[in-house]
C-alpha positions in Angstrom: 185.8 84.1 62.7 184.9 83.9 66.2 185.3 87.6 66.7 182.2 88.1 64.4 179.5 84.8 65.7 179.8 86.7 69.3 178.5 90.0 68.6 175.8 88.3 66.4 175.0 86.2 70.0 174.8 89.4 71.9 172.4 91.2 69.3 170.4 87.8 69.2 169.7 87.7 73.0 169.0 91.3 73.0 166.1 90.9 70.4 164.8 87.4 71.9 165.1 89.4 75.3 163.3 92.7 74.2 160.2 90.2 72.7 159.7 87.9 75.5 159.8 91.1 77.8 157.3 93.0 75.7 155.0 89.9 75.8 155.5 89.1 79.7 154.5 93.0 80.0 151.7 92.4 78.1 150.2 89.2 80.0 150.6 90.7 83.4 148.5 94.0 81.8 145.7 91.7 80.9 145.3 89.9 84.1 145.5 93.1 85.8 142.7 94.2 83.5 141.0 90.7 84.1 141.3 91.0 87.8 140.3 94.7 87.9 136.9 93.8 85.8 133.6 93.3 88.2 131.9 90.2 87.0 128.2 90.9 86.2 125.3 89.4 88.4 123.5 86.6 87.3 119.6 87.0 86.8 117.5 84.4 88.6 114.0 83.5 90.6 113.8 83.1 94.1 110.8 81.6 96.5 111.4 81.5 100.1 111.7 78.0 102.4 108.2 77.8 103.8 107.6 75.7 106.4 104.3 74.1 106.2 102.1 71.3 107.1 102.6 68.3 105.2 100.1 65.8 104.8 101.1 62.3 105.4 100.9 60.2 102.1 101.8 57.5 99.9 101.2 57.2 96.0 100.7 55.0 94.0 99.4 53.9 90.6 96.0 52.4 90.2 93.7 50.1 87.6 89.8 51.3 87.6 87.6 47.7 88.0 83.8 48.1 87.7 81.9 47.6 90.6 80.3 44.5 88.8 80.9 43.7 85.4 79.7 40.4 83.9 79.5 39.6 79.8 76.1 38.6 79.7 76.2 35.2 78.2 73.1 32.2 77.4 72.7 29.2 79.2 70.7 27.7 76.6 71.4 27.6 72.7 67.9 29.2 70.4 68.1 31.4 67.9 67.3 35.2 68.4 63.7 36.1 68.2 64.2 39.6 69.7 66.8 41.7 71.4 65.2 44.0 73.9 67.9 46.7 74.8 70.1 49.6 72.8 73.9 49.5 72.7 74.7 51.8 76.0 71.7 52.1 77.6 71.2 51.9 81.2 69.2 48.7 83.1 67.6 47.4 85.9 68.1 44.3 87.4 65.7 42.2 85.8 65.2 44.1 83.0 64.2 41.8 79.6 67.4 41.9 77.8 67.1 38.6 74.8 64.1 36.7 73.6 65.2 33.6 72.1 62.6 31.5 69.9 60.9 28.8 72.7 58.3 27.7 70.0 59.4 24.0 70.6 59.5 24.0 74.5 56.3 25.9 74.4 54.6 23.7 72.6 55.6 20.7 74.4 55.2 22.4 77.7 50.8 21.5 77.8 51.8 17.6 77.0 54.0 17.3 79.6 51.4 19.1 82.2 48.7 17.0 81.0 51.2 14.0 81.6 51.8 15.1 85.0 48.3 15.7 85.8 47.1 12.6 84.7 50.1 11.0 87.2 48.9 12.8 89.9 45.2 11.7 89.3 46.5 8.1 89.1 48.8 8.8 92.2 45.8 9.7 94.3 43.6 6.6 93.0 46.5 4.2 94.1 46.4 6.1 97.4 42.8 5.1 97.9 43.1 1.5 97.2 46.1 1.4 99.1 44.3 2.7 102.1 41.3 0.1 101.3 44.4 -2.4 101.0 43.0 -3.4 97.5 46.3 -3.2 95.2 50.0 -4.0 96.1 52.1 -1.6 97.7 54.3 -1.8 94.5 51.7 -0.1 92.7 51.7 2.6 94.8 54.7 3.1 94.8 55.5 3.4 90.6 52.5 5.9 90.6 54.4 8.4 92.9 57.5 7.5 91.3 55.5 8.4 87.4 54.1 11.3 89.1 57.4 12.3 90.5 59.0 11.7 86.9 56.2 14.2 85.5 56.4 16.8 88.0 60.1 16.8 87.7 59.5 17.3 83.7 57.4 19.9 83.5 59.8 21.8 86.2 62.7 21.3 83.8 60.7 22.2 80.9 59.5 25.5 82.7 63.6 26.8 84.0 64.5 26.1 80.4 61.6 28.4 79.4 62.7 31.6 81.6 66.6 30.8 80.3 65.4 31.9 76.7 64.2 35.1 78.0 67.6 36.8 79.3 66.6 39.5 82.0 69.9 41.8 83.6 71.0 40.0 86.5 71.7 43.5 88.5 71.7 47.0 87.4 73.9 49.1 85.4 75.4 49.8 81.7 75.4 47.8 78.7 78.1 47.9 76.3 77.7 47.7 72.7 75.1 44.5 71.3 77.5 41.8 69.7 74.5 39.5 68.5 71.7 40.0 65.8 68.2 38.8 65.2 67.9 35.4 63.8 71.2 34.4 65.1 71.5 31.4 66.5 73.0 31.1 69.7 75.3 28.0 71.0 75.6 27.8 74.7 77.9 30.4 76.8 77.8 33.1 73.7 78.7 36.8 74.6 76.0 38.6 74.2 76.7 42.3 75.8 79.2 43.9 78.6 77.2 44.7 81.9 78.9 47.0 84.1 77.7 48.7 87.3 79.9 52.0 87.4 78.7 54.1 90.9 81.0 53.2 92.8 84.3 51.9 90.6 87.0 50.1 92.5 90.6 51.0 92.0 92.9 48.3 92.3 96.5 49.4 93.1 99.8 48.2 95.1 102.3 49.9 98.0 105.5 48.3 99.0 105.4 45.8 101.9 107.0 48.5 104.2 103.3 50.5 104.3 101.7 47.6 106.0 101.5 49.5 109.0 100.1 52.5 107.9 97.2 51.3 105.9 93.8 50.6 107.2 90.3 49.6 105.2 88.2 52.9 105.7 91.2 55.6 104.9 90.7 57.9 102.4 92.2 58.1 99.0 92.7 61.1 96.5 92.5 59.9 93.3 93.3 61.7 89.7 93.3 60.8 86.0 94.9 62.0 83.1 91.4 62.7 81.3 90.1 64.8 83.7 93.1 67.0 85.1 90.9 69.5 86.9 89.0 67.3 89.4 89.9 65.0 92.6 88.0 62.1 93.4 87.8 61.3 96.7 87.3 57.3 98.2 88.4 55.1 101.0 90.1 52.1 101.0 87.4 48.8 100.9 90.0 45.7 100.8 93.8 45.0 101.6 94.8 41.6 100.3 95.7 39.2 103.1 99.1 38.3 101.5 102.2 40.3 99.9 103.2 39.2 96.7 106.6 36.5 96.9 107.9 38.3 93.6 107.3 42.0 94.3 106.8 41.8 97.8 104.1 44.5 97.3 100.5 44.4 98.9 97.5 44.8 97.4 94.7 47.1 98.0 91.2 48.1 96.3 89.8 51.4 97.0 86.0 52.3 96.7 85.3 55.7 94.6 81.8 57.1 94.2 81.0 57.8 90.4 77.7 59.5 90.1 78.4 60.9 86.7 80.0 57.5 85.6 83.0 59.1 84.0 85.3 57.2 85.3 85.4 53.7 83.3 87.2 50.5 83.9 90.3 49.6 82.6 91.4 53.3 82.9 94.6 54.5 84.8 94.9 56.7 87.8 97.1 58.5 90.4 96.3 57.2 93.8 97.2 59.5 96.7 96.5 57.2 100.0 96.3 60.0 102.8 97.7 57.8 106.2 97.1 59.6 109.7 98.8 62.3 110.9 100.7 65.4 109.6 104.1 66.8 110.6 105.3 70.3 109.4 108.0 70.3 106.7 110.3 73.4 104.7 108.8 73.3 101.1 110.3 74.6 98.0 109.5 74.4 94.5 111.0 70.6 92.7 113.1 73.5 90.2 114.8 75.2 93.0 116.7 71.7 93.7 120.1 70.8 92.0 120.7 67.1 92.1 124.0 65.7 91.8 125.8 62.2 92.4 127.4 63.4 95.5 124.2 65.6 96.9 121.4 67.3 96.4 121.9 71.1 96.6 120.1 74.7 96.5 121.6 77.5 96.1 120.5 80.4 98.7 121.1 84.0 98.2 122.8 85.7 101.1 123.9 89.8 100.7 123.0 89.2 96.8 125.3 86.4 96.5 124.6 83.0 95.6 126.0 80.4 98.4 125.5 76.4 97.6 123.5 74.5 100.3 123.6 70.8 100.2 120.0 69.4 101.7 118.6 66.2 102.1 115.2 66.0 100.3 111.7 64.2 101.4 108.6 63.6 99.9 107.3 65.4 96.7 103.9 66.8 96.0 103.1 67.9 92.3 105.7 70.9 92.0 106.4 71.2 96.0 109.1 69.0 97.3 110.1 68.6 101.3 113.6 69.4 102.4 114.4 67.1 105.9 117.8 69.2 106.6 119.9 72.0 105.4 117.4 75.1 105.2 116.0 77.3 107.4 112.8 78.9 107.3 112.6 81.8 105.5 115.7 81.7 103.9 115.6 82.8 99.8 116.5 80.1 97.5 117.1 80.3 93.8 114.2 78.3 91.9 115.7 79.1 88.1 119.3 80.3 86.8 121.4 77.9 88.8 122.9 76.7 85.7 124.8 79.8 85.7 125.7 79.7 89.2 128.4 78.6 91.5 129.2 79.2 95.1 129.8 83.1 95.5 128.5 84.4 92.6 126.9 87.4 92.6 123.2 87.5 91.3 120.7 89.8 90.5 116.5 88.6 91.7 113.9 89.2 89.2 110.7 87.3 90.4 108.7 88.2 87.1 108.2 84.7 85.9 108.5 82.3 88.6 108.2 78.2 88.2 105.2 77.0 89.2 104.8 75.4 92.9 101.4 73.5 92.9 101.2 70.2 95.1 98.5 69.2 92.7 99.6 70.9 89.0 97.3 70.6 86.2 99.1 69.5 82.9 98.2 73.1 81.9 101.0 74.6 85.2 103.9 72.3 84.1 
């Protein structure tokens, strides 16, 4: 029995030894083939580190507030007799804005100025016979009391007169009427938005560490979404004399000149405060930048191969961003493809379509 199980053994390891050779064979031809193969360059974009001046700055986010905005509200209550302005429209100070019906005060007002004339006449006949010492002192002293009482009448009669015609009380826009004619008014009712637009203020806030740097009188770029294409330029007009205890930000109001009046308030803007002094920084477009937990990184091509460069980035600018340490001018950097990348590769630079590297992109560049 035994005599047969070993020569089945011996034919067994034969076959098992014959496959696994076959296969090992095999393997050790692929990786040869795998090791022999050239792996293809990668196809990126490149820009070289530039160094260039870099302004100084510090944004922020800002809140347009008119120059002078009032609702324009009565002091007195009437009824409307006659609104004097169009929805929109564009006033003087002391333009006639609101009749309201004075029939009542202005028929009273010629009673009360006879009263008071009659007081005075009686004022200066007690004079006389004072001075002739021919009536009381008393006397003379209730007549300029009545005339006083008169005087004082008429005066009152006459301010709440002018209240029920409402005149601007400066110049600028209206907004949109909310009363009617024949209305009747209680006291304090709005009436219509008065703005003065040229200049607008722009209210916005920096952390308390730019204390130092800011300054009434420095200037301020200033950009909004509904008009991409233009800058508006301003200074700084007010810094508030205290940092806020829950943000511990400070607050600051620039001044902008709005001679077109497009820009309103309530709207939303970039603020771009430019503090003295320059320095000269290596830029490179945001893209060209990897970041990563442990590092930013770019890689740079060297001989047509990708080497990774960790960096330590500064201040960015629209699509430019400023690299403190790791580059050197001049030095080509990959700006798109370094997905495909990693240290060593071998890449291949086609520059036809680059990404855009604009320190002030419209939303039409990226």
């Amino acid at each position: 029995m035994k005599t047969r199980i070993l020569p089945t053994l011996i034919v067994a390891v034969v076959v098992f030894g014959a496959i696994f050779g076959y296969k090992y064979l095999a393997i050790r031809r692929g990786m040869a083939a795998q090791a022999a193969q050239v792996r293809p360059p990668t196809t990126v974009s490149t820009a070289p580190a530039q160094e260039e001046t870099w302004p100084n700055t510090v944004n922020a986010v800002g809140s347009f507030a008119s120059f002078r905005g009032i609702m324009v509200r009565n002091e007195v209550e009437g009824a409307v007799r006659r609104i004097a302005f169009e929805s929109g429209a564009t006033v003087a100070a002391g333009d006639l804005l609101v009749d309201l019906d004075d029939s009542i005060e202005a028929a009273s007002l010629p009673g009360l100025e006879a009263q008071a004339k009659l007081a005075m006449t009686n004022l200066t006949r007690a004079r006389d016979l004072r001075a002739a010492d021919t009536n009381a002192r008393a006397d003379l002293e209730a007549a300029e009391a009545v005339a006083a009482s008169t005087q004082s009448a008429v005066a009152t009669l006459r301010a709440t007169l002018a209240k029920k015609h409402l005149t601007a009380p400066f110049a600028g826009r209206l907004g949109i009427a909310q009363i009617y004619p024949g209305q009747f008014l209680g006291k304090a009712e709005a009436i219509v938005q008065l703005e003065t637009l040229d200049p607008v203020y722009v209210d916005f806030t920096l952390p308390q560490q730019a204390i130092a740097r800011v300054a009434v009188g420095q200037a301020v770029h200033v950009r909004v979404d509904a008009f991409p294409e233009r800058v508006f330029e301003g200074t700084i007009a007010a810094i508030s004399p205290r940092v806020n205890d829950s943000t511990r930000s400070l607050s600051l109001r620039a001044a902008v000149p709005n001679r077109d009046e497009v820009l309103r308030p309530g709207m939303f803007g970039q603020v771009q405060v430019v503090l003295p002094g320059t320095e000269r920084a290596i830029v490179l477009p945001t893209t060209a930048v990897v970041y990563n937990p442990y590092g930013n990184f770019v890689y740079v091509v060297v001989a047509g191969v990708a080497q990774q460069r960790f960096i330590q980035t500064g201040a960015q600018r629209g699509n430019v961003i400023a690299v403190l340490s790791g580059l050197k001018p001049g030095e080509e950097v990959v700006t798109s493809g370094q997905i495909k990348l990693r240290n060593g590769s071998p890449v291949r630079v086609d520059n036809s379509v680059v990404p855009s590297a604009n320190p002030a992109p419209t939303p039409t560049e990226g």
